[in-house]
C-alpha positions as CSV (number, residue, x, y, z in Angstrom):
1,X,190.7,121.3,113.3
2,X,189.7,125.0,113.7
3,X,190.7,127.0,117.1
4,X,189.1,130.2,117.6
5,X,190.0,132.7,120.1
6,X,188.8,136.2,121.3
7,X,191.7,138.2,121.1
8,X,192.1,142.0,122.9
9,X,195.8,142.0,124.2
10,X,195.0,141.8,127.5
11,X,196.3,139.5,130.2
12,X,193.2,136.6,130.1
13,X,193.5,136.9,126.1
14,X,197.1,136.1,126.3
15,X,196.3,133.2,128.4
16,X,193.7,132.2,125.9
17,X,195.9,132.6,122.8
18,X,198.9,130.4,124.9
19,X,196.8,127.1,125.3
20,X,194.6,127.6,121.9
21,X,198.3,127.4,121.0
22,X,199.0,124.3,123.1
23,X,195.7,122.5,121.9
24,X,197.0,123.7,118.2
25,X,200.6,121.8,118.6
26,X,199.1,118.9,120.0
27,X,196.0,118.6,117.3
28,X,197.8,120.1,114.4
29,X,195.1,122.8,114.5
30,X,195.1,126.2,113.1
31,X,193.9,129.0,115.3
32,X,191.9,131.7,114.0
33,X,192.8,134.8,115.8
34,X,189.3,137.4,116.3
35,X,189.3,141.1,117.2
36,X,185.6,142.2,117.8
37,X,185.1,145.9,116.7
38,X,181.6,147.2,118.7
39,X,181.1,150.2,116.7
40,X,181.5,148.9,113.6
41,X,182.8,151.0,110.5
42,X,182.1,153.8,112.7
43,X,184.9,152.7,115.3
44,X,187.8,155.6,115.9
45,X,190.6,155.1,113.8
46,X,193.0,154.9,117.2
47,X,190.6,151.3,118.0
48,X,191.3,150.0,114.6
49,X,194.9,150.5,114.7
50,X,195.5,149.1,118.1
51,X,193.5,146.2,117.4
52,X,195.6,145.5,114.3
53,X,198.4,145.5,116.5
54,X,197.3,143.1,118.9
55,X,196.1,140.8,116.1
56,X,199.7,141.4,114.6
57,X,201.3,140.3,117.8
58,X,199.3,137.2,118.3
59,X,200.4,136.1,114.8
60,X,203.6,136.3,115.2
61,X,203.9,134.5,118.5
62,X,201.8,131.7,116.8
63,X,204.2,132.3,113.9
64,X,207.4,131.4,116.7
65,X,205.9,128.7,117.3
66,X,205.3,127.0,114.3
67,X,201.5,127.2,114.6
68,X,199.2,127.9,111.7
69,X,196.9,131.1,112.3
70,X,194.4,133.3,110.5
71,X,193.9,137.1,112.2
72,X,190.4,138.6,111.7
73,X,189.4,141.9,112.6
74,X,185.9,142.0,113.0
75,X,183.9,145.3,112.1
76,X,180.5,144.0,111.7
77,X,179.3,146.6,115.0
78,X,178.3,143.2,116.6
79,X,179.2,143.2,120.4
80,X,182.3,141.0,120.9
81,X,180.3,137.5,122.3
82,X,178.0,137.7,119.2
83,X,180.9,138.2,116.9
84,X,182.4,134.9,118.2
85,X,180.1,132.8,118.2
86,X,178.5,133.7,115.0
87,X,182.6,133.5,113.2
88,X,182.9,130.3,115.0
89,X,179.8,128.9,113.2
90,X,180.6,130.8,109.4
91,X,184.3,129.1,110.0
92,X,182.4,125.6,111.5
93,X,185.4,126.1,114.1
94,X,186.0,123.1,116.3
95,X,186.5,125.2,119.6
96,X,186.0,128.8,121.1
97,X,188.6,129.8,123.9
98,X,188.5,133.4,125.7
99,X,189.6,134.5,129.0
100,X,187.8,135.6,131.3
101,X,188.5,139.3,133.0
102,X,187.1,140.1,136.3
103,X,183.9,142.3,135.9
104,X,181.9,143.7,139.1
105,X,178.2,142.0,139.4
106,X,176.7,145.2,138.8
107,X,179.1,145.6,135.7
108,X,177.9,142.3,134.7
109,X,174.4,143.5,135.4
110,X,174.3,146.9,133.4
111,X,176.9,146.2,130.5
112,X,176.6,142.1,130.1
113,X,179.1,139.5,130.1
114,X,180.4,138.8,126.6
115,X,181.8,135.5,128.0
116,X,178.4,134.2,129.3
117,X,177.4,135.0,125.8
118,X,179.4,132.9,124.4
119,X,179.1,129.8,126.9
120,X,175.4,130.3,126.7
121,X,174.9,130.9,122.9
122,X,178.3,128.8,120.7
123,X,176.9,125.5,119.3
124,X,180.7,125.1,119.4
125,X,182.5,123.7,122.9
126,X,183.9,126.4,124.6
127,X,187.2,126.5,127.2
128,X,187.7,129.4,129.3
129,X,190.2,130.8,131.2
130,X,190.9,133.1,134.2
């Protein structure tokens, strides 16, 4: 079984990456750890580093815990919902977990909801989190 999760350090991701964790233990799973890069190869440096970081943090806490994990940093210059769900398909993943982070209506309006990307778009089931 193949977990993947949308992973950016912050609080809803770290409640994503603790029960894709959970689901991992209890199905002997591996979860596949994604950082979505929206600019691409043309991303600052500073972006890249800090998302290597976060990836690095999330292994080793799935490490801890005796969890198997890939970390992929994503550069493609896909937004982050299309960079899920398309992974999740090349790596015929099992299930898609992301938190959700509050976003305005009008934020939702002018910049989109990655997470109603993803529910609307995986073929895979998808669990999220607030």
């Amino acid at each position: 079984m193949k977990i993947v999760v949308g992973y950016e350090g912050s609080k809803a991701c770290q409640k994503a990456l603790k029960v894709a964790m959970t689901y991992a233990k209890a199905f002997q799973a591996t979860v596949l750890v994604v950082n979505s890069q929206v600019g691409g190869e043309y991303s600052p440096k500073e972006k890249i580093i800090a998302a290597q970081e976060q990836l690095s943090f999330a292994e080793a806490l799935l490490a801890k815990n005796r969890v198997a994990c890939e970390t992929h940093l994503l550069v493609r210059g896909n937004m982050p919902g299309e960079d899920l769900v398309e992974f999740a398909d090349e790596r015929k993943a099992d299930l898609i977990v992301i938190g959700l982070k509050h976003v305005s209506r009008l934020g939702k309006l002018v910049f989109g909801s990655n997470a109603a990307y993803v529910v609307l778009n995986a073929r895979t089931p998808v669990l999220t989190l607030k």
